[in-house]
N, C-alpha and C positions, 0 to 999 in steps of 0.2 A: 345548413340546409342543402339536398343536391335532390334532384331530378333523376332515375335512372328510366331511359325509352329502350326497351326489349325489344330485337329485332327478331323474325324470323329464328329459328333455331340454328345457328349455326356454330360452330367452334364451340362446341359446352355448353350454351346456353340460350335460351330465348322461349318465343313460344310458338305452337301449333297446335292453334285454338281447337278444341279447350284446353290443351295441355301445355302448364306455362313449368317451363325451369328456371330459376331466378338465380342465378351464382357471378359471381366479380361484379356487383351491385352497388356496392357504398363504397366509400372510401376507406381504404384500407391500410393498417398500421404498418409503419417500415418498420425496418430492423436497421437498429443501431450497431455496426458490428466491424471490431478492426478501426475503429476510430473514424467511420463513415458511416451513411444512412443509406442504407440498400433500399429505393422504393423506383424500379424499372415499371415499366410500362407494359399493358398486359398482350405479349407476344403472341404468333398466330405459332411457332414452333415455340417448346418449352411448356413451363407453369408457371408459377405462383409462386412468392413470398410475403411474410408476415409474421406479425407477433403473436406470439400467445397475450390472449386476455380471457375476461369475465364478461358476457354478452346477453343484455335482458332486450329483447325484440318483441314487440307487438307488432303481429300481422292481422291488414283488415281484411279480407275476402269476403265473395259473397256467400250467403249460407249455405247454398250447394255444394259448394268445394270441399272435397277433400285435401287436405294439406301436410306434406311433412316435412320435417325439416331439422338442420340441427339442433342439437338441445333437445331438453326434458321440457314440454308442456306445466305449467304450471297454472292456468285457468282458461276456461274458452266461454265467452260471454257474445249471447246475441246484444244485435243493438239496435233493433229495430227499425230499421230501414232497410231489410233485405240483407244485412252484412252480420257479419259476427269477428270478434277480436280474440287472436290465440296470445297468451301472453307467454312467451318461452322463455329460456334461462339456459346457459352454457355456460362450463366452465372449463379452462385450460386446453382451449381450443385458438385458433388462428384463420378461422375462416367461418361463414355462416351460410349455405345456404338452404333453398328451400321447393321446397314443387307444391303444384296445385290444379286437380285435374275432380272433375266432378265424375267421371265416370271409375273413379278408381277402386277396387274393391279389395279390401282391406283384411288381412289376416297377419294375427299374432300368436308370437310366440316366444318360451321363455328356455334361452339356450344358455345353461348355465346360470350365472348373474347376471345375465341381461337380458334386456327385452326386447326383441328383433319383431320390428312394423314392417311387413311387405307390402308397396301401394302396387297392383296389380290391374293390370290393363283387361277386360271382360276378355277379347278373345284371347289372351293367352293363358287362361286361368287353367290350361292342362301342364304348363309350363309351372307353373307355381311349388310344385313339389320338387321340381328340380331345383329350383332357388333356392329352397330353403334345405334340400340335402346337402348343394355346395358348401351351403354357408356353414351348417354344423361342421363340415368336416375340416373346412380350411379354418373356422375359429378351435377350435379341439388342437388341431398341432401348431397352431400358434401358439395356443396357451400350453402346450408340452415342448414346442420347440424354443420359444423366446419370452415367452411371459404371460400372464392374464390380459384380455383387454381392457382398457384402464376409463370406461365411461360408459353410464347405466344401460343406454341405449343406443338403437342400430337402427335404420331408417335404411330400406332397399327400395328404390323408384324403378315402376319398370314403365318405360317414356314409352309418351303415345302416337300412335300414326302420323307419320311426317316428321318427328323427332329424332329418329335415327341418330342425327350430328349430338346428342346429349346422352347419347347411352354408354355407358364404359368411363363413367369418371366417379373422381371421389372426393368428398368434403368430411368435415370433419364430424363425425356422426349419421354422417348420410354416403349411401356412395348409389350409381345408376348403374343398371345390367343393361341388356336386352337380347331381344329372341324374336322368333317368329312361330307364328301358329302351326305351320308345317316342320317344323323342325325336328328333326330324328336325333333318336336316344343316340344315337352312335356317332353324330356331330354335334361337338361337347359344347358348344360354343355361349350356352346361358353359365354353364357349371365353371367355365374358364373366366367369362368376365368376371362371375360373382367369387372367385377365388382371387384372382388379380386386384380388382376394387375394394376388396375388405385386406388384403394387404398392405394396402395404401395408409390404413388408418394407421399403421406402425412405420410404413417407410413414405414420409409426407406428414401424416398426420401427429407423430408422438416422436418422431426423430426429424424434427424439422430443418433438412437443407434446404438451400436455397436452388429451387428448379431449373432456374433460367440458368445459371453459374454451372452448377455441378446432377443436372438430371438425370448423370449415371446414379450416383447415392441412392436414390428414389425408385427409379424407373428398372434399373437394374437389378438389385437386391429384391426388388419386388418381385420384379421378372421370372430369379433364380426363385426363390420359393414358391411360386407360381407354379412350375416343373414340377418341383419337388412333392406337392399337395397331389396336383393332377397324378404322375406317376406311382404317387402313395396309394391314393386310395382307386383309379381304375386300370392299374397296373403299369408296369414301367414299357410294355412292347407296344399300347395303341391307348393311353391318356389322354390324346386328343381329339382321334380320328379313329372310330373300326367300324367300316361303312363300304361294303360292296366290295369288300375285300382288301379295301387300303385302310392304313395302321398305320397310326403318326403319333408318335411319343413326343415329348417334352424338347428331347436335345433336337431330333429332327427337324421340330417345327420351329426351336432358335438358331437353327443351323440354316433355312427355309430363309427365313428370315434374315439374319446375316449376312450371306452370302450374297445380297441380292447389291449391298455396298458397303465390301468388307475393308476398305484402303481411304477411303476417301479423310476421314476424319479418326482423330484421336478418341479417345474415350472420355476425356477431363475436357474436352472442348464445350464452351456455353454453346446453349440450344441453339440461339437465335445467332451463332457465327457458323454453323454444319452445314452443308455445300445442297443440301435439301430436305423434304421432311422423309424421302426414303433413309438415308443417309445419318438419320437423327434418328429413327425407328431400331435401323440397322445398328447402330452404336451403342446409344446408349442402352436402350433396354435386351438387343439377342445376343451382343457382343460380350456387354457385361454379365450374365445370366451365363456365358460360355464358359468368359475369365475363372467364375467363382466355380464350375464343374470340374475345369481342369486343375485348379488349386486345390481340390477332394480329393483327385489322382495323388496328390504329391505327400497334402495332410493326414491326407484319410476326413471322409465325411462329416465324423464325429468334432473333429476338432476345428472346421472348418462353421459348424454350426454353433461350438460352444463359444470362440471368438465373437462371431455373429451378435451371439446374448449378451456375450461382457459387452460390445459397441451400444447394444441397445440400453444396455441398464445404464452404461455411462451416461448417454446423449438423451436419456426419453425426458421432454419438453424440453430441448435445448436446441441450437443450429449449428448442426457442424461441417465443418467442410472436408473435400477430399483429403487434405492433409492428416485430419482429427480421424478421420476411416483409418487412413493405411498405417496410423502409429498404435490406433486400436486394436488394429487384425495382430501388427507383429507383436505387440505386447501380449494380448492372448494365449499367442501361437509359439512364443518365447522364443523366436529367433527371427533373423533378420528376415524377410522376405522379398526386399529392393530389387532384386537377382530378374525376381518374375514380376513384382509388380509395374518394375519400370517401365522397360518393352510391353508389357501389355495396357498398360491404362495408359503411359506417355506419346508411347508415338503410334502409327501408322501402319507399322511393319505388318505380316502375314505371318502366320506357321502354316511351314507344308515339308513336310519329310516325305521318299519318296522311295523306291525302290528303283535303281536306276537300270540295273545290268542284274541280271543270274546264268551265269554260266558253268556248264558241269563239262567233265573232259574225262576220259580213261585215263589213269595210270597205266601204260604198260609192268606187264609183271616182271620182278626180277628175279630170273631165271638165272642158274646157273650150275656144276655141275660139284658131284659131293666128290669126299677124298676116300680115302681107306678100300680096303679091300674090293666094295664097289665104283669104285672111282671108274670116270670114263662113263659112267652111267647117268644120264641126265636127272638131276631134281627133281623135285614135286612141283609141279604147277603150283606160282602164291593165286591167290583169292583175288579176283576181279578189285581194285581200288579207284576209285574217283575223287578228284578234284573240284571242290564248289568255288568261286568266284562267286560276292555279292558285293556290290556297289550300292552303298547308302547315301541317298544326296538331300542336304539343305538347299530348298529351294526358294523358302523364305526367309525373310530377314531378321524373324525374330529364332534366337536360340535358346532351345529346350532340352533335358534329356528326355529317351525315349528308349522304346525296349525293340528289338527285332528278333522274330521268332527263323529259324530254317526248317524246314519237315523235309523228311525223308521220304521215300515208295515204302518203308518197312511200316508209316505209320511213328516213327517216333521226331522229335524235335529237339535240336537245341536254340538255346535261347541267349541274349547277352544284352545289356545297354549301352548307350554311347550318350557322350554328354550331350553331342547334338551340336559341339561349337562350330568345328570345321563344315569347310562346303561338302565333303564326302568324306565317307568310311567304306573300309575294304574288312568284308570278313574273308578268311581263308580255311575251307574246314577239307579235311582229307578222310574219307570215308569206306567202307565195305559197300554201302549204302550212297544211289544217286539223289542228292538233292530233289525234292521235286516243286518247291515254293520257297518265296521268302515273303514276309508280312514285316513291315515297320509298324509300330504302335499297335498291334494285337488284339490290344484288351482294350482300343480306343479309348485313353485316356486324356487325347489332345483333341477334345470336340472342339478344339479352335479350329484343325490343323480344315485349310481351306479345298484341299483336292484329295479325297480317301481314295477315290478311283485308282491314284498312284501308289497306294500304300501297300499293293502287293503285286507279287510276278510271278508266275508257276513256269517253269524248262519248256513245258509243252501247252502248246493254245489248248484253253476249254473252252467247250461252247452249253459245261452246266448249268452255272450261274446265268449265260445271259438267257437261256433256255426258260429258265426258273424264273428269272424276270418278268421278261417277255410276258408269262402264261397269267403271274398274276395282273398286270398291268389291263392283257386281256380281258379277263372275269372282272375286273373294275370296272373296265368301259363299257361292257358288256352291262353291266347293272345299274351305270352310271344313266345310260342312254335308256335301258328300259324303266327308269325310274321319273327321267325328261320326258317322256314322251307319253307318260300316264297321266299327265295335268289335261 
């Protein structure tokens, strides 16, 4: 027998009458694992661990309530005294919980094999269309990118006034969005949790690691197909943001993110030892969402996703840890990949390559004078030649190969890689033609790398790009402020 007292909404859970969220409630199964009982205590950074089981729950509420929760309903009986009993059932899940809000207004729908329950809050009910377009689309390439979902039903909670702290999590059959009634199509932010949260039912929910220990696995992987969904389906230039003229795609806004504390912690570090919860944001979930973009660069996409699926068919309803991922990935991917996984998930390091020096010089011509009959006669003037100097510098600790492009005035380029190991590289090109740029990583394929600003140098200042800038930056604020000041 135990007692559970619901505070206030806060960390995931609670209530704000009327609207109750009921989640980390009962006593909950450890995991037996490695010859130990993993049953930690429920953290304010990190998640959750537990066993898969079979779970028959009777909830009493009063008749008013609307209710949803994990599991398939299996009877709902008044009982005459104002209350009524939902009697549910779950199977091959690891957690249970449930919501209950009398004003909730209820729409369903059957996407695919299952049956998607939207509990919807009355003022946001212009937002509802958008819940449910997310969710087709990020369940659609789920089930074309890693599998079908594997449980009859889906339960979307959209949490009520004063709830805010329960919105954006996920349980096992149930996950919570949220939104505001003014909210513009062009700030994606219901379309992003409800792709986020319903990912979770596969990284959390059917591939169960352990949160606290390894929240990269979870939080990460999520992360990364999170990008990938958003840029899928509302394009790869502004899948999160195209709003008054500002446009924020997937890698930007993990890059946003990252960047904000990109050293402080490892990647494999437990939640609850991360130096804070920016730091724990920063790591586990934009860091590793980066890791797995820049290993696309090297695999190529494809192979980087079909690893992905072999890790999930391996581990779905099992808990595996960091270790069980990275011998996953290189088995998949059939060769070793220790090279990059090390430096990136182990330690602390940066990537930042950087263009240090460009320098172009004249050749003087060599001139000189012919023999034979006209001898005594000066030569033909040779053709104008220059010398490029380019200095490529590691500036961070971790090393990558990487591509560096040089462009010409005529408009043409050559191109070359470096492995990346040394602290600098010298290209030397001699030309007809003056250098007029060098670019490190081109084709931005190291969205680790922490300072782009330095990843290129033109011979002569321009002031188009910051021109360019500038104007758009302008027309945001510009709309930003006309938009403030119309409430």
């Amino acid at each position: 027998d135990f007692v559970a007292h619901l505070p206030r909404v806060f960390k995931r859970a609670g209530h704000a009458d009327p609207f109750f969220f009921v989640a980390q409630w009962f006593p909950k199964l450890g995991v037996f694992q490695n010859g130990a009982w993993a049953c930690h205590q429920y953290h304010a950074s990190g998640e959750f661990f537990a066993d898969f089981g079979i779970y028959d729950v009777s909830l009493t509420v009063p008749v008013g309530f609307v209710v949803g929760h994990t599991g398939v309903a299996q009877a709902v009986r008044e009982n005459g005294d104002g209350t009524k009993t939902i009697e549910v059932h779950a199977e091959g899940v690891h957690d249970f919980a449930w919501a209950a809000d009398p004003r909730f207004e209820v729409i369903e729908e059957r996407i695919g094999n299952v049956t998607v329950r939207l509990l919807l809050q009355p003022h946001h009910r212009r937002q509802g269309l958008r819940y449910l377009a997310a969710l087709r689309a990020a369940m659609a390439r789920y089930d074309a990118w890693i599998g079908p979902y594997p449980y009859p039903v889906l339960t979307v909670v959209d949490p009520g006034p004063g709830a805010r702290a329960a919105g954006g999590m996920e349980y096992p059959m149930l996950i919570t969005t949220g939104t505001a009634w003014w909210m513009p199509d062009g700030l994606r932010l219901p379309e992003l949790l409800t792709v986020h949260e319903f990912g979770h039912q596969y990284w959390y929910g059917v591939v169960a690691n352990d949160e606290r220990r390894d929240p990269w696995l979870d939080e990460g992987l999520n992360s990364y197909f999170e990008g990938r969904i958003m840029d899928d389906v509302f394009g790869a230039q502004a899948s999160y943001v195209d709003l008054f003229g500002l446009r924020l795609n997937a890698i930007a806004a993990h890059r946003l993110r990252y960047l904000a504390a990109p050293h402080f912690d490892p990647i494999v570090a437990p939640a609850h030892q991360m130096v804070d919860q920016e730091s724990y944001g920063s790591t586990a979930y934009a860091k590793t969402a980066l890791v797995l973009r820049t290993l696309e660069a090297y695999l190529g996409e494809d192979r980087v996703r079909a690893a992905l699926q072999a890790y999930f068919r391996e581990w779905r309803f099992r808990h595996p840890t960091g270790g069980d991922f990275r011998r996953a990935l290189e088995a998949a991917a059939g060769e070793d990949l220790e090279w990059f996984l090390g430096p990136m998930l182990d330690g602390t390091g940066v990537v930042d390559y950087a263009i240090a020096r460009l320098t172009v010089r004249e050749i003087p011509p060599l001139a000189g004078r012919g023999i034979g009959p006209a001898s005594g006669e000066p030569g033909a003037a040779s053709a104008s030649r220059y010398r490029a100097e380019v200095i490529v510098e590691r500036r961070g600790d971790v090393r990558l190969p990487v591509d560096i492009v040089v462009g010409f005035e005529d408009g043409s380029e050559t191109r070359e890689q470096w492995d990346g190991r040394d602290r600098w590289h010298r290209i030397d090109i001699t030309s007809t033609q003056r250098a007029a740029y060098a670019m490190v990583d081109p084709d931005a394929k190291l969205p680790v790398d922490v300072d782009r600003i330095n990843n290129s140098r033109m011979r002569s200042p321009g002031t188009r790009g910051i021109i360019r800038v500038a104007g758009r930056w302008g027309l945001w604020l510009q709309g930003a402020l006309h938009f403030l000041t119309g409430f």
